[in-house]
N, C-alpha and C positions, 0 to 999 in steps of 0.2 A: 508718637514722636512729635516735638513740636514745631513749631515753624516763626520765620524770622523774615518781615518784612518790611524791606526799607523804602522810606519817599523821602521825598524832599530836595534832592540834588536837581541841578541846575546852570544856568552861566551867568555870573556878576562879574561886573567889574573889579579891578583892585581894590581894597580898599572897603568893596561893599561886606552881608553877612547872606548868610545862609543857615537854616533851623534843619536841620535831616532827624526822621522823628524815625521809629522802627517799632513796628508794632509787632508783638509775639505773643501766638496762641500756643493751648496745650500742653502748659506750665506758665506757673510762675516766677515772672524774671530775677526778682529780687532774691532767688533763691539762689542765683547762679554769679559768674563771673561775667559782667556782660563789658562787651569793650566794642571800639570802631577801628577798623583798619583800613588799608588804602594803599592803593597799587596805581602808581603813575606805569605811564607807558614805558617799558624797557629799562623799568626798574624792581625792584623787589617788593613784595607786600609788608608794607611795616605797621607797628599798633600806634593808634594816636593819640587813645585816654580809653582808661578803662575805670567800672565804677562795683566794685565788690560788692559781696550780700550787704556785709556794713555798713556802706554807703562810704566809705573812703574810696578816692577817685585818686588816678595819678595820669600824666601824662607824656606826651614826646617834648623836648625839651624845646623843637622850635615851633610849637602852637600854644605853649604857656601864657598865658596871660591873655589869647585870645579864643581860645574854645573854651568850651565849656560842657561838660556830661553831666548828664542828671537822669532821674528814673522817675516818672507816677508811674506808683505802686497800683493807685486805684483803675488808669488806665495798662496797666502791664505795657507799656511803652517805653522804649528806651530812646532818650535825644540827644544831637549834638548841635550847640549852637555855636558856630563859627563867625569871631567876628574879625574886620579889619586883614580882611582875605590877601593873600600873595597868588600869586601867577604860579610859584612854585606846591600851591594845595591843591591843583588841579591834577585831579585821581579818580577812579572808581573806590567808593568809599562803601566798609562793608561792615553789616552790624553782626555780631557773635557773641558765642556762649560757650561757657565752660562750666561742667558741675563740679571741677578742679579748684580749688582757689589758687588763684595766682601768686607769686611774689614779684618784687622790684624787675626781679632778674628773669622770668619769663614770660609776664602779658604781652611783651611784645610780639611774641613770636607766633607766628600763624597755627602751626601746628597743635597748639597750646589746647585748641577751639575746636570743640564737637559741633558746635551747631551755627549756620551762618546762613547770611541772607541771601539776597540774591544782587545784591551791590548797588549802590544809586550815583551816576555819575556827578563831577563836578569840574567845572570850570571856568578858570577865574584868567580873565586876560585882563593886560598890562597896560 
């Protein structure tokens, strides 16, 4: 089975970025649905961009234009780079996999996802 590990979280300011990288052994990512989600406190886990075998990516509608997902294949690592941070992205942020492929209507959703990290926090104050 393989395994899914995330770094990179931290506390910036508003405004600043943050790069959260996820490294995965014991298969190859590119094979899979890989996505990041993210669980603020006393809220629900929701998906915030996910990046298919194809390399087509989609995202939550209020990190558009400022994350970004991408995959090296030749590192089997999966990243997110966050930029122009809100207060409101501060979460426990978690990398996952699905050997499902996704559609529009359910990468979001936690359950979706056989294989997840161990979550890397983030926090962005105001």
């Amino acid at each position: 089975q393989g395994q899914l590990v995330a770094s990179g979280g931290g506390s910036v300011q508003a405004g600043g970025s943050l790069r959260l990288s996820c490294a995965v052994s014991g298969y190859a990512a590119s094979r899979d649905c890989m996505a990041w989600l993210r669980q603020a406190p006393g809220k629900e886990r929701e998906g915030v961009a996910t990046i298919d075998s194809d390399g087509s990516t989609s995202y939550l509608d209020s990190v558009k234009g400022r994350f970004t997902i991408s995959q090296d294949n030749a590192k089997n690592t999966l990243y997110l780079q966050m930029n122009s941070l809100k207060s409101e992205d501060s979460a426990m942020y978690y990398c996952v996999s699905s050997s499902i492929r996704q559609t529009p209507s359910t990468w979001k959703r936690p359950d979706e996802y056989n294989s997840w990290g161990q979550g890397t926090q983030v926090t962005v104050s105001s």
